[in-house]
Steps between C-alpha positions, in 0.01 A plus 500: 500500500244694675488266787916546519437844535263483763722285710787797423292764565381354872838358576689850416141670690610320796841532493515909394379566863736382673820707316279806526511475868843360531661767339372778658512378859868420458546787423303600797629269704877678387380841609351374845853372566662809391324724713524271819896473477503898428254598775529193721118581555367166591122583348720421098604129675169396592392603148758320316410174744158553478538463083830303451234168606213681250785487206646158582157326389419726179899434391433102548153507330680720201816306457243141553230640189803636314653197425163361436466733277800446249436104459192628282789660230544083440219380549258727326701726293790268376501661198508822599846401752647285170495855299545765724715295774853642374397866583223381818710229637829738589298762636320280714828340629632833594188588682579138716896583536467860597193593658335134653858423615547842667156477687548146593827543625438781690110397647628290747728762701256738429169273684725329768832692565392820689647380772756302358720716301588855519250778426640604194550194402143421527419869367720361169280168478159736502598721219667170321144339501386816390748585190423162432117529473573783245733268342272291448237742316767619304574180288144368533366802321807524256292140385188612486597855326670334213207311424337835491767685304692229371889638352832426489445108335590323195302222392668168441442243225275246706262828579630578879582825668880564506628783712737783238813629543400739809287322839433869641268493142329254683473565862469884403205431247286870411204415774698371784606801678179631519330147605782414827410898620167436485499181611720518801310866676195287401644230736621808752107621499359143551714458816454840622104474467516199718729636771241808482211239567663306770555867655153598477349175615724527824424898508136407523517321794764677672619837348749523815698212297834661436617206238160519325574856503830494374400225191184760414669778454857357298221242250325901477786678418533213201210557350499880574828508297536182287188502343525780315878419337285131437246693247764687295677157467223347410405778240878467324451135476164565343683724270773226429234216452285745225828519316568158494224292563193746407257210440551514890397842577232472221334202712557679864360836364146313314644614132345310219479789271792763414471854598662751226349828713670355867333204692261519799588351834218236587452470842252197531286333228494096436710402161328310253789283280296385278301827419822685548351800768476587787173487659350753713867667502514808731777677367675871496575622119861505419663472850685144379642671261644758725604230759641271203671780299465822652309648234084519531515493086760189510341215273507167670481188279252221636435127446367553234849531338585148636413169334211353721751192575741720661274673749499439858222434738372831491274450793696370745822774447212784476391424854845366678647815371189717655557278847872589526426870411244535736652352795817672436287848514320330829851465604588878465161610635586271846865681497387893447206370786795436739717827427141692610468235737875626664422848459214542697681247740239228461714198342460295761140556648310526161332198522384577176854518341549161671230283379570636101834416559412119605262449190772651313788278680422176198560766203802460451479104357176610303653741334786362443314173380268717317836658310635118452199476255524773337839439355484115421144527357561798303791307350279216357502338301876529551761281719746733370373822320465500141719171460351213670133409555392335759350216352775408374678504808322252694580159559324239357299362746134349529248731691444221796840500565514879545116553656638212753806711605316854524253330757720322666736849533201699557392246812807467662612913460177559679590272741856574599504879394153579660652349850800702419276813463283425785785462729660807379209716576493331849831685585406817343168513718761441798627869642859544485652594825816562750714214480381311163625199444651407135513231313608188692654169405499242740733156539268324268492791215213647411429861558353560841294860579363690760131397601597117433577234747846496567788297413733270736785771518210811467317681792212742408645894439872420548769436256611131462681280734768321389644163689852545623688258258314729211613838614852324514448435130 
């Protein structure tokens, strides 16, 4: 079991980074568009070019670990699809008919028909893809939020999941509102942090760039303005998760013992499980109370009130909670840096500014990695809250067979997804410029870019060349 959910937890690792990108930057992508066909400026074309190529390779390395990912529901948790698959299994499908259908049908016009169909036309296919990204969240974490706050089931004789009279019971379950909102600005911040570094890395070497100037200051007004709507969401959805998971909370805040007189927020300090503290804890009196409950004389119950089989990892929630915080804050403290930063008229020669927004440009994924954790972890030693463990949702499988499969994944994603990386970051240290070229598809097929040898029917900085029985066709 624990070796099925390591191979989960790097698959899903892996795979979470590539979503958290792709739904922001089609987004992005959307708005580049938009403001190109309204202004007819041609700065917002070379932008969209310049990351239409960027988002075709983290949308084929998602939708390639994706599907990856689900096989491990049979192989490794076939008991956990044989019981909950009647609620799981539909919501999944719609997330394939509605949102992976809308992307893939509209990805191809949107990568290779700029000059091929009419603007609006392709305008349509951009904010198709990006509806569809959304889509996408929106059923995935319907799943995953009713195996938070599972409602709306029956249970059937043979001990399965059965979906009640009402579906909305399902797809509308208590935490889910709160977990897609925080979720998808998370996504919105991780994109707009690395825009902001791409900026600043092209600022630094030449702040006369008008398209690194132009991506620094629209990824700063995201996190001048997002980040701060990003920590009330994520303080209601603390609030919903202490209502109905407060074993949760009790792990992420370092509570083994119950405070009657209000609780104290503890900064740092190293949990000890098995002596049930919190060593070294630096900590201000009462202030989780007030954050929790709005009242500095609230009690707050600790684990102390939960059977020792039904805590989570304390140590693992306490600190991926305490990551997340404290790059979201790092977040804020980068966007209030860049209102100063425009007031004083400095944005785009503080070099300073520039290089803190480059170490800051990977947040995004740790954070929202670091948030990943701190909701499946804090659910343990629940598959679905309160109702099925997760040792008894495993398959039943020897631990070769599973330790052979988690290196063999764990080899080859380094492999294919560390090219994938490396090649990405190669056209992100390339400046954009006048007359970017897009994504580019050849007679043979695959995607061609800018910077790469060209194809038969492709000359360097000009749009393709078709052969004359072709542009018949």
């Amino acid at each position: 079991m624990l070796l099925a959910r390591m191979q989960f937890a790097f698959t899903i690792s892996f795979h979470f980074f590539f979503p958290a990108f792709t739904i922001g930057l089609a987004s992005y992508l959307m708005v580049l568009e938009g403001l190109w066909l309204r202004t007819g400026k041609q700065l917002y074309l070379d932008l969209f070019k310049y990351w239409v190529k960027i988002f075709a390779i983290v949308f084929a390395m998602g939708v390639v670990s994706g599907i990856v990912m689900s096989y491990q529901f049979g192989t490794n948790w076939s008991v956990f699809s044989d019981v909950a698959g009647p609620v799981i299994g539909p919501l999944m499908a719609y997330e394939v008919l509605t949102a992976f259908f809308l992307e893939a049908g509209f990805l191809g016009v949107m990568l290779f028909g700029m000059n091929k169909v009419g603007k609006k036309l392709h305008f349509a296919a951009t904010c198709m893809v990006a509806l569809g990204t959304f889509v996408s969240a929106f059923w995935i974490l319907s799943v995953n939020s009713w195996m938070q706050t599972p409602v709306g089931f029956e249970m059937g004789a043979n001990g399965q999941f059965l979906p009640g009279p009402s579906w909305w019971d399902i797809v509308f379950n208590p935490s889910f509102p709160y977990r897609l909102v925080h979720t998808v600005m998370a996504a919105y911040l991780t994109t707009a942090f690395v825009v902001g570094g791409v900026g600043a890395w092209h600022l630094l070497k030449d702040r006369t760039n008008a398209h690194a100037r132009k991506m620094f200051t629209m990824a700063m007004w995201m996190a001048a303005l997002v980040t701060p709507l990003q920590i009330f969401a994520g303080d209601l959805h603390g609030l919903n998760t202490l209502e109905h998971q407060p074993q949760k909370v009790m792990a992420m805040e370092g509570h083994f013992d119950s405070h009657p007189d209000g609780a104290p927020l503890i900064l740092f300090g190293i949990p000890d499980s098995e002596e049930k503290t919190v060593r070294y804890a630096i900590q201000i009196p009462r202030l989780s109370s007030l954050i929790l409950k709005h009242d500095l004389d609230a009690p707050m119950d600790g684990l102390d009130t939960i059977p020792d089989d039904e805590e989570p990892p304390v140590g693992m929630v306490f600190w991926s909670f305490r990551i997340m915080v404290g790059i979201g804050f790092a977040m804020l403290g980068i966007g209030l840096w860049s209102l100063v930063a425009r007031w004083r008229g400095r944005l785009y020669d503080w070099s300073l500014l520039h290089k803190a927004a480059i170490v800051m440009a990977p947040s995004g994924f740790i954070a929202v990695l670091a948030g990943w954790i701190t909701t499946e972890v804090g659910r343990q030693p629940y598959v679905i809250y309160g109702l099925l463990r997760t040792a008894d949702a495993a398959s039943p499988l020897d631990a070769p067979a599973v330790a052979a499969s988690l290196l063999a994944f764990i080899v080859v994603y380094f492999t294919v997804f560390g090219i994938g990386i490396w090649y990405i970051l190669r056209l992100m240290g390339k400046a954009p410029h006048t007359g970017e070229v897009g994504a580019k598809r050849g007679d043979s097929g695959p995607i061609r870019t800018a910077g790469l040898t060209p194809g038969p029917t492709q000359s360097p900085g000009h749009e393709e060349t078709l052969p004359a029985e072709k542009k018949d066709i």
